[in-house]
C-alpha positions as CSV (number, residue, x, y, z in Angstrom):
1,X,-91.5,-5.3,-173.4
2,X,-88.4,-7.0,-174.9
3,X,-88.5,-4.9,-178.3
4,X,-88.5,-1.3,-175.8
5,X,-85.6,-3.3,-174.0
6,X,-83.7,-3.9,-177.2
7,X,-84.0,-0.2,-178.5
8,X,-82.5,0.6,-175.6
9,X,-79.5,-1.6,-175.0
10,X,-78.5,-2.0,-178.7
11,X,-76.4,-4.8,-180.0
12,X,-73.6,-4.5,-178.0
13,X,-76.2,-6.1,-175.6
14,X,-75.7,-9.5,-177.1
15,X,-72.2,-9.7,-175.9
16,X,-73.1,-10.1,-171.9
17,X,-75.4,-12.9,-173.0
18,X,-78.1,-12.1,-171.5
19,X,-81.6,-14.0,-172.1
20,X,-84.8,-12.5,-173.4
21,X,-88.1,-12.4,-171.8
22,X,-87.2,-15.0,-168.5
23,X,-90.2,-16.5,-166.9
24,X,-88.9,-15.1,-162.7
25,X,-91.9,-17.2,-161.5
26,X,-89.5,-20.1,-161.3
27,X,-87.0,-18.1,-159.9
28,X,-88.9,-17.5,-156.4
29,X,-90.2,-19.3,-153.7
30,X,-93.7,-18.0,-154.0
31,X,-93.8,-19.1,-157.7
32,X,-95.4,-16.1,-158.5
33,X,-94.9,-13.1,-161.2
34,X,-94.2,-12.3,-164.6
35,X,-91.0,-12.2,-167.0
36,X,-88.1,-9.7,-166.4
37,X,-87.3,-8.3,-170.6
38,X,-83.2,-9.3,-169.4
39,X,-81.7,-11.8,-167.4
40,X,-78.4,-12.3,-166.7
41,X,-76.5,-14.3,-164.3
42,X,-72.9,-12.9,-162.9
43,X,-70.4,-15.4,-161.2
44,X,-67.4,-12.4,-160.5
45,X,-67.5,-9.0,-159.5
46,X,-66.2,-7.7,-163.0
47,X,-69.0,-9.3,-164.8
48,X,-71.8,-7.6,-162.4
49,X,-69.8,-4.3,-163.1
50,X,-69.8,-4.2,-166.4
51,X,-73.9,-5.4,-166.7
52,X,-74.7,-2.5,-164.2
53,X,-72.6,0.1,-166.8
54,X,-73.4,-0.8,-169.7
55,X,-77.7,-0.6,-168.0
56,X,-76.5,2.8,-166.9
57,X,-75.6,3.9,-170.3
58,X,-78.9,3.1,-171.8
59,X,-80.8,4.0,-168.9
60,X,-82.6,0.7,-168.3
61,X,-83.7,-0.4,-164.7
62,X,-81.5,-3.0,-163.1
63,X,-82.9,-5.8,-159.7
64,X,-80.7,-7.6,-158.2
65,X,-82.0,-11.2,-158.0
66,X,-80.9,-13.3,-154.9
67,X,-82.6,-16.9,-153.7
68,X,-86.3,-15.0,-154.5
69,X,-86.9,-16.0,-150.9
70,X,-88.0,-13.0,-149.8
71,X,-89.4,-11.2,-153.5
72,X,-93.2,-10.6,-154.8
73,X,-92.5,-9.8,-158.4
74,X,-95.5,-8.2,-160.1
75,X,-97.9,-10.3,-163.0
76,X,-96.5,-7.7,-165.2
77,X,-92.7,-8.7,-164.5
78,X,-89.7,-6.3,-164.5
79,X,-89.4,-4.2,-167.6
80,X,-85.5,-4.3,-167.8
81,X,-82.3,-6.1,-166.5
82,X,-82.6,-8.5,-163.4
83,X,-79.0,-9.8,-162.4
84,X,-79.2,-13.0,-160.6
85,X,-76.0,-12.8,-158.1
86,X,-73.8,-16.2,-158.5
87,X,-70.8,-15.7,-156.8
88,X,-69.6,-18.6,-154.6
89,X,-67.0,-18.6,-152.3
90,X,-66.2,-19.4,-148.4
91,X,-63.3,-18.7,-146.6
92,X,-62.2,-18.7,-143.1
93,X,-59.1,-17.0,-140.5
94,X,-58.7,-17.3,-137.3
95,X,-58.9,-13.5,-135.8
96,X,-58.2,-13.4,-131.7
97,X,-61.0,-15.2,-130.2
98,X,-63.4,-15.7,-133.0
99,X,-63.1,-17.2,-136.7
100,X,-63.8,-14.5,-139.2
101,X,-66.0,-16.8,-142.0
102,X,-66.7,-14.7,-145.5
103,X,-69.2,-15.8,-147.8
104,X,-70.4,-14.5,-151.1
105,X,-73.1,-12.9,-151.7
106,X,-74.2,-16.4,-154.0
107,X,-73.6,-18.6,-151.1
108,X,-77.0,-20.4,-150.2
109,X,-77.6,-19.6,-146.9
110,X,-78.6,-22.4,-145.2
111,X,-75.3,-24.4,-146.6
112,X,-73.6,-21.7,-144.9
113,X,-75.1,-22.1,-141.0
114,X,-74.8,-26.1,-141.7
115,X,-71.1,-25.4,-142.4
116,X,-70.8,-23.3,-139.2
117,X,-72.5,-25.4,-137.0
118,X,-70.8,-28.6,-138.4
119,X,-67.4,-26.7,-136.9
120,X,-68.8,-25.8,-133.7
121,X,-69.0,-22.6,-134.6
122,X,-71.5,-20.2,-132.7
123,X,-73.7,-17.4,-134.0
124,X,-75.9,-18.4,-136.6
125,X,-77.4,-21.5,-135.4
126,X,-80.9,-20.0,-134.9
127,X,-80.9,-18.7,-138.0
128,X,-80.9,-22.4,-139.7
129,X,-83.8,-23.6,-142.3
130,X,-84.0,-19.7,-143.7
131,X,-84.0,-20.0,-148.0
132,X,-82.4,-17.7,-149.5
133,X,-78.4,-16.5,-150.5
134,X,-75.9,-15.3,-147.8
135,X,-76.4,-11.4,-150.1
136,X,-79.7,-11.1,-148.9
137,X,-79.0,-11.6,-145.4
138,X,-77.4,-7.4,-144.1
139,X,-80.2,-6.3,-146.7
140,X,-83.1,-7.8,-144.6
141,X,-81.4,-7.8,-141.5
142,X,-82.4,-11.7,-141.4
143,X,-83.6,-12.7,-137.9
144,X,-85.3,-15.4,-136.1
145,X,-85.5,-17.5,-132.3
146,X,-83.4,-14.4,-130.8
147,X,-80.6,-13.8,-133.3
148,X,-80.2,-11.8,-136.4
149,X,-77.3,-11.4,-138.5
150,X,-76.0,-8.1,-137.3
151,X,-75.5,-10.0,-133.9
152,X,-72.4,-11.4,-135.8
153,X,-71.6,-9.2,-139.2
154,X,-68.1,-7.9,-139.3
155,X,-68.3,-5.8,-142.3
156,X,-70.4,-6.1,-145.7
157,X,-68.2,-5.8,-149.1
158,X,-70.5,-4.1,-151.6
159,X,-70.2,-2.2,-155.0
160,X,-71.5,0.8,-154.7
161,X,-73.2,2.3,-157.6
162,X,-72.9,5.7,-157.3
163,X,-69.4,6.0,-156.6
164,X,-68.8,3.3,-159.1
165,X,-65.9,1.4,-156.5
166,X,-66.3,-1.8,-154.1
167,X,-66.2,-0.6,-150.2
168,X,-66.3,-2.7,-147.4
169,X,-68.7,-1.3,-144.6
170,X,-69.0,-1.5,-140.7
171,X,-71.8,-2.8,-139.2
172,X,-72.3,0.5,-137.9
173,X,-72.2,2.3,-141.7
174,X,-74.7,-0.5,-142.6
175,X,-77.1,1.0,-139.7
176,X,-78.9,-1.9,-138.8
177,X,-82.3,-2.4,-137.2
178,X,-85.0,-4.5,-136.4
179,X,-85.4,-6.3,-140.7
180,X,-84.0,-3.4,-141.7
181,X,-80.7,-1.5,-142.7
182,X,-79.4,1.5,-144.9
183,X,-79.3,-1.1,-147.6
184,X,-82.5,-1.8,-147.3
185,X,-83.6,1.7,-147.1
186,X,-81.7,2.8,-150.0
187,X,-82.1,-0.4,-152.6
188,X,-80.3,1.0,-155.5
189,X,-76.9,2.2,-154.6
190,X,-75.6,-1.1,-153.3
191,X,-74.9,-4.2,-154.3
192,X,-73.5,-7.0,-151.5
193,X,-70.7,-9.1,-152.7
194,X,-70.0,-10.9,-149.9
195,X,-70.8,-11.0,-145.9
196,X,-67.8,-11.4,-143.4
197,X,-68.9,-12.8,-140.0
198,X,-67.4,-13.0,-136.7
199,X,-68.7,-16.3,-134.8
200,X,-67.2,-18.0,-131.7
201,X,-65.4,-21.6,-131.9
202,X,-67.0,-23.8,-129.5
203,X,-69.1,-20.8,-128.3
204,X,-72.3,-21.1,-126.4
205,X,-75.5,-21.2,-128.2
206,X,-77.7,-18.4,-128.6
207,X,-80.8,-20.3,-126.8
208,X,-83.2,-16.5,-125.3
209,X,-86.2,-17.1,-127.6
210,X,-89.1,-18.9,-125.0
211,X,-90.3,-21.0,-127.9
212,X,-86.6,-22.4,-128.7
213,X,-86.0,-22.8,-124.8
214,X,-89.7,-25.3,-124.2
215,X,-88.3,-27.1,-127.4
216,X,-84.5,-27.6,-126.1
217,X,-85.7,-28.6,-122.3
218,X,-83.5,-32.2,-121.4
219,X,-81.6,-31.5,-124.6
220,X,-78.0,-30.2,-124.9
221,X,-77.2,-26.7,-125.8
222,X,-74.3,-27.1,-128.6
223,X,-74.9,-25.2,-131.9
224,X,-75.5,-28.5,-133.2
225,X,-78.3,-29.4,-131.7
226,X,-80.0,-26.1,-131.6
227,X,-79.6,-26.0,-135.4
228,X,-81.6,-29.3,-135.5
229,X,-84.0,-27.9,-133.0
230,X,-84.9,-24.6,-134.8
231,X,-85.0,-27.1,-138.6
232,X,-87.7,-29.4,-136.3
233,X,-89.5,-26.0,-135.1
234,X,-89.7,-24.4,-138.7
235,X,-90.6,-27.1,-140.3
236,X,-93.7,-27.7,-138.4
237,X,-94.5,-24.1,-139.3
238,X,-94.0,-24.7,-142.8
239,X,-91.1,-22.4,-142.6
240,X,-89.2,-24.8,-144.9
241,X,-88.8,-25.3,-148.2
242,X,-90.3,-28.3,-148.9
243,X,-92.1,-29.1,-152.7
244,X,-93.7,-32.1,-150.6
245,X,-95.3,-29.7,-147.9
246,X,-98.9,-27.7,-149.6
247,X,-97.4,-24.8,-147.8
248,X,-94.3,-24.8,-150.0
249,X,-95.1,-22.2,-152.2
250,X,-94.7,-19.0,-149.6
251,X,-92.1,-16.5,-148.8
252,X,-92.2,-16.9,-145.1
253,X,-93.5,-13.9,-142.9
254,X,-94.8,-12.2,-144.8
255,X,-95.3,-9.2,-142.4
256,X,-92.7,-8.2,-139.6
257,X,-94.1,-7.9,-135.6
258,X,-95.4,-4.5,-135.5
259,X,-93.5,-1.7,-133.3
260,X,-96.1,0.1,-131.4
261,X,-95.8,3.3,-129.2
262,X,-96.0,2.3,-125.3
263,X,-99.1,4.0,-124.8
264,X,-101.1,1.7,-127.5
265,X,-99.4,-1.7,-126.1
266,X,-100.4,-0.5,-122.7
267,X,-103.5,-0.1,-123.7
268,X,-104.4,-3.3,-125.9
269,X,-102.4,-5.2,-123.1
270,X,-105.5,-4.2,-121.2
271,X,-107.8,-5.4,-122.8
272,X,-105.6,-8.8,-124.2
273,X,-104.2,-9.9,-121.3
274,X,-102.5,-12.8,-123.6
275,X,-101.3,-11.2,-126.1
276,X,-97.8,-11.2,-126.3
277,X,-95.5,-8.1,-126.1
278,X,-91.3,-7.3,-126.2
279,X,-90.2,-3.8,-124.8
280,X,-87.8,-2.7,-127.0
281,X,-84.9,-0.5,-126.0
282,X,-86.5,3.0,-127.3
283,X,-89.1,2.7,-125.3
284,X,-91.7,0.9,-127.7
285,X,-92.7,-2.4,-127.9
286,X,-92.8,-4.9,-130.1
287,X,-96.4,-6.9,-130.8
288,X,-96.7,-10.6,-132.5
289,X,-98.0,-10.2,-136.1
290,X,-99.0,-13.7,-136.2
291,X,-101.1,-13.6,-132.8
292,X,-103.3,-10.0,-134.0
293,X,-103.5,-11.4,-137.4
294,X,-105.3,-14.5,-135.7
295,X,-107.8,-12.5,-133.6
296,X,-108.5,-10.3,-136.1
297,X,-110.1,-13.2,-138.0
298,X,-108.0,-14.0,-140.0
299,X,-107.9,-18.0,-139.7
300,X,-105.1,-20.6,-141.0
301,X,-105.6,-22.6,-143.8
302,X,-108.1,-19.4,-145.3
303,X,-108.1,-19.6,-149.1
304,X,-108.8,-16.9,-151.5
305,X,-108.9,-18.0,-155.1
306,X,-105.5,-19.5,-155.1
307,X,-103.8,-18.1,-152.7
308,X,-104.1,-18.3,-149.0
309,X,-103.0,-18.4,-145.0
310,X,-100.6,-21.1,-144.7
311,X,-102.5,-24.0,-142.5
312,X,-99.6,-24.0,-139.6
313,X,-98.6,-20.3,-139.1
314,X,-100.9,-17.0,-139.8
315,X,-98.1,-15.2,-140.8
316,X,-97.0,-16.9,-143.8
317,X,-99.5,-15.3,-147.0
318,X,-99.3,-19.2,-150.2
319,X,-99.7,-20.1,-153.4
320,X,-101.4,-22.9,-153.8
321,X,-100.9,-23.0,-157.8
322,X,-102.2,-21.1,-160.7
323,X,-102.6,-18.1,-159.3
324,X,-101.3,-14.1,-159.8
325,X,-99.5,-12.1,-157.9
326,X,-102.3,-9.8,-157.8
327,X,-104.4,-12.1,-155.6
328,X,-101.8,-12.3,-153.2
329,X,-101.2,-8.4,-152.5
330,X,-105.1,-8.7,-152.4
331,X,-105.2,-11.6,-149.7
332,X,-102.3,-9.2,-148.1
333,X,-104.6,-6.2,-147.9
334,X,-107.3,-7.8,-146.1
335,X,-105.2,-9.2,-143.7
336,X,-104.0,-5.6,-143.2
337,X,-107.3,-3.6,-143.1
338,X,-108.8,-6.6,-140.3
339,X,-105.8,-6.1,-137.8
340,X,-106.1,-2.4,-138.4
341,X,-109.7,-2.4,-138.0
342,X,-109.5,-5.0,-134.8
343,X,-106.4,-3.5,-133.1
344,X,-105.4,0.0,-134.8
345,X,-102.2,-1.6,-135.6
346,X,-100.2,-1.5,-139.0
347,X,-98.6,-3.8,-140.3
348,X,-95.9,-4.0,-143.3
349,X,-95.1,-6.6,-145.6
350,X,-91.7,-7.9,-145.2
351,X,-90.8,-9.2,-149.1
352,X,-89.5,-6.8,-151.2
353,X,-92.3,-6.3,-154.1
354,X,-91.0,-5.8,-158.0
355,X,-93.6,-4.2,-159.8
C-alpha cells in the first residue's frame, strides 16, 4: 500500500508531514480496521486545503476522519489520505432571543452540550453522552430522546471541494432528514468546518421522548438535569464510552428505526399489538430497530467469534477484542436477513463503512 501511495504523491509529500501506514483501529470506538497508507492531522482551514489539493493533484482518495464514533473501517484499511479534522474553537453572540454558539468541526461533542447546558442554554440537552466531534453532527443528522441537531442548526460552514471555496449553508441547503442530509448523501464534496447553533437561554427543555419523560417523573425539567438524566439513561444502555464497561468497544446503533409504508405497519401492528410505532409526517411510519431485531431472535449478549450484541441494548453490534472488521459486517448481516425474514423489514446500518 504505502509504496503505490508514495508513487503517487511524490516528495513534495513529505512537506505536509504526514505519517505512513497509521494503525485507524485506535482511532475508532469500535477498535476495529486496518491502516490508512497517509494520515494527517489539520488544526486550520488552510492546512486541510492544501492536503485536499495537493491529493487532488495526484489523484489519491482522501476520508475525512472525525471522533470514529460512528466509522467501520475495513481489515484492509484505506488505501490513501485520511485527514483527521482538529480544529478547536467555541464562540458565542447574543442574536434577538437566542445565543448563536459556533463550534468547530474538532470540538468534541459532548464538551460542547456540557458547555451549553452549564449556561442554561436549551436545545441540545438530549443529545448529551453522544462520542464523537461537533463535524460529524449535520453529517449524521445526530438525534436521540426527541431532538436532533437540525432542531437547532443555524447554518453549517464547509469547504466545498468542487468549487474549491468555503460556503456557509442553511439548514434548508443542508436538506436534513431523519440521520440523514445532502452531506451525507453526497460524502465527497464537503467538508464541515464548523456548526453554528441557535439554542434558547434559560429555555425549556426538550422532554417529548416517553422513555426520557418515566425517567424525569418528580424531577425538575431544566437542561441541567435532563442532561444528567439522558447520561444516567445511556449509560445503562452502554451508550457511553466507557473502557471499564465490556460493551465499550461499539459504535452505538448500529442500524437506524426502519421507515415502513403505512400499509406494512398496519399490518404487522396487527399481528404485534406491542410493538411500537411513530407516524411520521409523510404518511409512513417509523418501527423500533431494537424491538424487531429482539423478536426476530436475535438475543443481547449473542456472541459471534469476537464480536457480538451488546448485553443491554440489541441495537448496539461490539467488539469484544481481537477480532476483524469482517466479523462484524458478518454478525451485521444476520441480524439483517432474521428481521427481514421475521418481519419483511429492512434495515440499514447507520456507521459510515471505509473499505
Amino acid at each position: 500500500m504505502r509504496r503505490v501511495i508514495d508513487e503517487q504523491l511524490g516528495v513534495d509529500w513529505l512537506d505536509v508531514n504526514a505519517d505512513h501506514d497509521v494503525p485507524l483501529a485506535p482511532h475508532t470506538t469500535l477498535e476495529l480496521g486496518g491502516p490508512a497508507a497517509r494520515f494527517a492531522s489539520v488544526t486550520d482551514v488552510d492546512s486541510l486545503v492544501h492536503l485536499l489539493a495537493l491529493a487532488e493533484e495526484r489523484e489519491v482518495p482522501v476520508a475525512i476522519l472525525g471522533g470514529g464514533s460512528n466509522l467501520v473501517v475495513s481489515d484492509a484499511g484505506f488505501d490513501g489520505l485520511v485527514i483527521a479534522m482538529r480544529m478547536r474553537g467555541v464562540t458565542t453572540t447574543r442574536q434577538d432571543d437566542v445565543v448563536l454558539v459556533e463550534a468547530a468541526a474538532g470540538e468534541p461533542w459532548d464538551e460542547l452540550v456540557d458547555r451549553a447546558t452549564s449556561a442554561g442554554l436549551a436545545g441540545l440537552e438530549c443529545l448529551s453522552g453522544i462520542p464523537g466531534l461537533v463535524g460529524a453532527t449535520p453529517i449524521q443528522n445526530v438525534g436521540a430522546y426527541g431532538q436532533e441537531v437540525a432542531d437547532t442548526i443555524a447554518s453549517v460552514r464547509v469547504f466545498d471541494r468542487v468549487e474549491k471555496r468555503v460556503v456557509e449553508l442553511t439548514p434548508a441547503q443542508c436538506e436534513f432528514a431523519y440521520r440523514d442530509s445532502m452531506f451525507k448523501r453526497d460524502p465527497d464534496r464537503y467538508v464541515v468546518l464548523s456548526v453554528v447553533f441557535a439554542l434558547v437561554p434559560d429555555g425549556p427543555a426538550t422532554v417529548c421522548y416517553a422513555e426520557l419523560e418515566r425517567a424525569l417523573e418528580g424531577s425538575p425539567r431544566d437542561v441541567r438535569t435532563v442532561r444528567e438524566t439522558v447520561i444516567a439513561l445511556r449509560r445503562a444502555k452502554s451508550m457511553v464510552v466507557d473502557p471499564a464497561d465490556p460493551n465499550h468497544r461499539s459504535a452505538g446503533s448500529f442500524f437506524t428505526n426502519p421507515i415502513v409504508d403505512a400499509s406494512l405497519a398496519d399490518a404487522l401492528s396487527a399481528q404485534h399489538e406491542s410493538m411500537p410505532r411513530w407516524p411520521q409526517p409523510d404518511g409512513r411510519v417509523k418501527l423500533a430497530a431494537g424491538w424487531l431485531i429482539e423478536r426476530a431472535g436475535i438475543t443481547k449478549g449473542m456472541r459471534r467469534g469476537n464480536v457480538g450484541i451488546s448485553t443491554k441494548h440489541a441495537l448496539a453490534l461490539v467488539h469484544h477484542g481481537g477480532g476483524t472488521t469482517a466479523e462484524l459486517l458478518a454478525l451485521a448481516s444476520e441480524v439483517q436477513d432474521a428481521v427481514r425474514a421475521r418481519f419483511g423489514v429492512e434495515l440499514h446500518r447507520e456507521p459510515v463503512l471505509w473499505r
